[in-house]
N, C-alpha and C positions, 0 to 999 in steps of 0.2 A: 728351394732345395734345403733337404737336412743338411747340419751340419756336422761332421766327427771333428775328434781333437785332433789336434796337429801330428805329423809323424806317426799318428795312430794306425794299427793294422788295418780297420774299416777304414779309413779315408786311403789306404795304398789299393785296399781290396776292389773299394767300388772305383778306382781309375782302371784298375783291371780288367773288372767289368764293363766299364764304359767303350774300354780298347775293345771287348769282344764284341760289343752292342752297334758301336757307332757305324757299320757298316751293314746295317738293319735283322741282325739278328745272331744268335748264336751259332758257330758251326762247330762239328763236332773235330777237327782238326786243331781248331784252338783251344777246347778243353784237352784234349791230348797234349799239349804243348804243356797246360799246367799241370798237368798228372807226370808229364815225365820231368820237370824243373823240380818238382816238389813245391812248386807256390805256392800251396796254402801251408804247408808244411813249416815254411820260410816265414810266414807271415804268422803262423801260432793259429788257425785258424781248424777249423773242420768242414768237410761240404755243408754238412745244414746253416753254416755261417756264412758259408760264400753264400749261400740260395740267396740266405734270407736278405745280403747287402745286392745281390740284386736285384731279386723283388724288389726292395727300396728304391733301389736308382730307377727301377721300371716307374713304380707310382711318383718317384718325385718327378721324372721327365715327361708325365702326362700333364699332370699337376701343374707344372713351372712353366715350361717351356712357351713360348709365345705363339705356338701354331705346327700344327699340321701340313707339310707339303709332298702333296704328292705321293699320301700314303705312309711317309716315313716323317718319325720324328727329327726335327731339328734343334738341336743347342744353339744359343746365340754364344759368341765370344767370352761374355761376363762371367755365366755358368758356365761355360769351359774352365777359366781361368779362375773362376770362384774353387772350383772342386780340385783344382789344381794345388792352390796354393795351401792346398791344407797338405802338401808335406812340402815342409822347407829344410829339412836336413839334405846336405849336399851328396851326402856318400848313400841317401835311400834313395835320393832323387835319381843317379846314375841308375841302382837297381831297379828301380822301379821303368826305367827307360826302358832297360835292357830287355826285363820280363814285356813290358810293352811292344816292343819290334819284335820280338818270338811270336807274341801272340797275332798282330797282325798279319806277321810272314808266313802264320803257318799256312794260308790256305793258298798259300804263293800268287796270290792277288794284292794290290793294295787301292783299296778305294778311296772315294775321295772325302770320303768322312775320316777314313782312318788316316791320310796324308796331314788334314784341318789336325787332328787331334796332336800328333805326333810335331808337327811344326807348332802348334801352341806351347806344347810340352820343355819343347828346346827353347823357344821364346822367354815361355814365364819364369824356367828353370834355368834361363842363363848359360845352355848347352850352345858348344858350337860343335861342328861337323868331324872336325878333329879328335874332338872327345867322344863323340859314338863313332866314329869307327877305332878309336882304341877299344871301345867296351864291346864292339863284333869279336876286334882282332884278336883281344884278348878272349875272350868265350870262344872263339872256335880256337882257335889255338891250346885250351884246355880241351876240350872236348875231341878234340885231335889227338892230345896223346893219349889221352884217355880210351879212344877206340884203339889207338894202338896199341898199347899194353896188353889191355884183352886179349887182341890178335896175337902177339906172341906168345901167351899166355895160353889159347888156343890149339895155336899152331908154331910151336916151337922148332921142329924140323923145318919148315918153308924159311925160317929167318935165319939170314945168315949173320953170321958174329960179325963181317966185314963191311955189308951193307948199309948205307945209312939213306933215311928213308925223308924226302924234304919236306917242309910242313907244306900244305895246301894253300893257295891264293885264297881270298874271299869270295871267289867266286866258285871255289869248288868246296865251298864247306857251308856248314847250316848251323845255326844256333845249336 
């Protein structure tokens, strides 16, 4: 596998990537995920950037990879954690999380490539469980008042000055 520089936008881009791939191909709900985050936006990139660091991880995971099963390509652990470790900032490593659970969630499946990747992720990165669902709670919780505001914003008559409106469980909110 290529290498990018550490903390580099192509090394967050192609985990991105990987996130949308490892579950054997791209769906058109997880591009939507990044078009409404603004990820490549966030990362200084362009589409023909993101293409081309896909195309890349495409040919390096034919390339590299030890084999074919089953119709689907497989990572071994190594290049998981090789491609992994090329960001070791702690505060891009959370972001980069966080965009990775959007993407996986968005087709509200999660397979079992995408489980391998996201448990490596927390692994190599030293996450425990506590600290992604701060990084949900906190995203849906912004995104929460954020749809709210609009709404009143909206519809100003329907809200009353008295009413107060409780934040949502994580089970009723979505990245």
């Amino acid at each position: 596998m290529r290498q990018y520089a550490t903390d580099s936008p192509e090394a967050m881009a192609r985990i991105i990537a990987l996130s949308m791939l490892v579950d054997g191909g791209l769906d058109k709900s997880e591009l939507d995920v990044m078009v409404r985050y603004g990820v490549l936006a966030r990362l200084g990139m362009s589409d023909a950037d993101f293409e081309k660091i896909v195309h890349l991880l495409c040919e390096d995971m034919l390339q590299c990879v030890p084999g074919i099963h089953h119709g689907q390509i497989e990572l071994d652990d190594d290049s998981i954690d090789g491609i992994l470790q090329e960001v070791q900032d702690s505060r891009l490593r959370k972001t980069l999380l966080k965009i990775m659970l959007a993407v996986v969630d968005a087709d509200q499946r999660l397979s079992d490539g995408e489980a391998i990747l996201i448990s490596r992720a927390m692994e190599q990165w030293e996450l425990d469980l506590i600290e992604v669902s701060n990084l949900v709670c906190a995203s849906a919780s912004q995104s929460y008042d954020t749809e709210q505001q609009a709404y009143v914003l909206r519809h100003p008559k329907n809200v009353s000055s008295q009413s107060s409106v409780s934040t949502p469980s994580i089970l009723e909110t979505h990245f």
